[in-house]
C-alpha positions as CSV (number, residue, x, y, z in Angstrom):
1,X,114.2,107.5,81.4
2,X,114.2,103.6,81.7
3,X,115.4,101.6,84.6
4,X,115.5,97.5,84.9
5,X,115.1,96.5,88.7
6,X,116.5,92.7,89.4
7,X,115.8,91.5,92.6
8,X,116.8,88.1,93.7
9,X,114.7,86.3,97.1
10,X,116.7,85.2,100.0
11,X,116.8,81.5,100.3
12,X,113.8,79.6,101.9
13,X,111.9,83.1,102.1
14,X,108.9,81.7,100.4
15,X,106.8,81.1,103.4
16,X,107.4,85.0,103.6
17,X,106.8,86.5,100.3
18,X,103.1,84.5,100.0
19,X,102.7,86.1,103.1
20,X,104.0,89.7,101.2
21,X,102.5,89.1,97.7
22,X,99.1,91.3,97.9
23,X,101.3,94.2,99.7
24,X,103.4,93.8,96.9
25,X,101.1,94.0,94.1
26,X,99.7,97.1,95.9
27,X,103.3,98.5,95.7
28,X,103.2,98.0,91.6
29,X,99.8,99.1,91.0
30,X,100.8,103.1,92.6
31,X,100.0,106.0,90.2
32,X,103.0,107.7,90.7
33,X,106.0,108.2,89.3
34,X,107.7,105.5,88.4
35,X,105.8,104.1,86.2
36,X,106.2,100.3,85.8
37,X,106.3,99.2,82.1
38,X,106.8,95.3,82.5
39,X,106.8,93.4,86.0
40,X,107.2,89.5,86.8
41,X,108.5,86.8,88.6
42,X,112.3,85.4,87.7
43,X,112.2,81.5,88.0
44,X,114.6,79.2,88.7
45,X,115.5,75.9,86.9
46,X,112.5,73.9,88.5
47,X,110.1,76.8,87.8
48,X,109.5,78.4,91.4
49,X,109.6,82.5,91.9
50,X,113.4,83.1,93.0
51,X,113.0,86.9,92.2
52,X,111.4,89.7,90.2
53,X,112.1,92.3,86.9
54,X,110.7,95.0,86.5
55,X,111.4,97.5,83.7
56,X,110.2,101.3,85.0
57,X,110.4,104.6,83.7
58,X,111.3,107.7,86.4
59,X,112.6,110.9,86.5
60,X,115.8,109.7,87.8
61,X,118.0,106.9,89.4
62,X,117.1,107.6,92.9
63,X,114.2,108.0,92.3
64,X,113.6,104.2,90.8
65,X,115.9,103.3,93.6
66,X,113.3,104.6,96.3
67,X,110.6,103.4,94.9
68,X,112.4,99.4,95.1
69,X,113.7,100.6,98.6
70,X,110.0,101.1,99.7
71,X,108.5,98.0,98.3
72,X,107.6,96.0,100.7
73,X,109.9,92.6,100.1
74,X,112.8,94.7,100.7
75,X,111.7,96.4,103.6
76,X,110.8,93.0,105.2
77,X,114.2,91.7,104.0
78,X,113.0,89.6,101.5
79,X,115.7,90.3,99.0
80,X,120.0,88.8,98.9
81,X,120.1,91.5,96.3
82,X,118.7,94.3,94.6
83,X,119.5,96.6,91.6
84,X,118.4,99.4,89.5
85,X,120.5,100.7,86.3
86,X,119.2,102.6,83.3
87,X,118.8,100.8,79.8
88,X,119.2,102.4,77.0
89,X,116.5,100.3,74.3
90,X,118.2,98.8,71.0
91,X,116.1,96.4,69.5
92,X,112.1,96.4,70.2
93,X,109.6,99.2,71.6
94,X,107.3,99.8,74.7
């Protein structure tokens, strides 16, 4: 099944997600189930990382939900918000 995680950066937490970025790509690159299908950073207006996407497939909600529970920007309180919810393609393949 597909997921889309949006996560959106607490303001002035920059300082603290350079500091998280490597641990993060770490989290992303695991073997396991979920498997990520598309990642990136969202950008605001002038261009700088305010958040991320990421488009996942898993067995289950929860289980996409863990996986962005364990990553390490929201353990460290990185995020104001986070959010998983199945998509159901219309237009376009992966």
């Amino acid at each position: 099944m597909l997921f889309v995680g949006i996560a959106r950066f607490r303001p002035n937490s920059q300082n603290e997600h350079d500091a998280l970025r490597s641990a993060f790509t770490d989290h992303l690159a695991q073997p396991l189930n979920p498997r990520i299908k598309l990642a990136g950073a969202i950008l605001d207006d002038a261009g700088e990382r305010c958040g991320i996407f990421m488009m996942l497939e898993a067995d289950s909600v929860e289980t996409a939900r863990h996986y962005l529970a364990a990553s390490p920007y929201q353990t460290k309180g990185l995020y104001e918000s986070a959010a998983i919810n199945a998509v159901q393609l219309e237009v376009g393949h992966l």
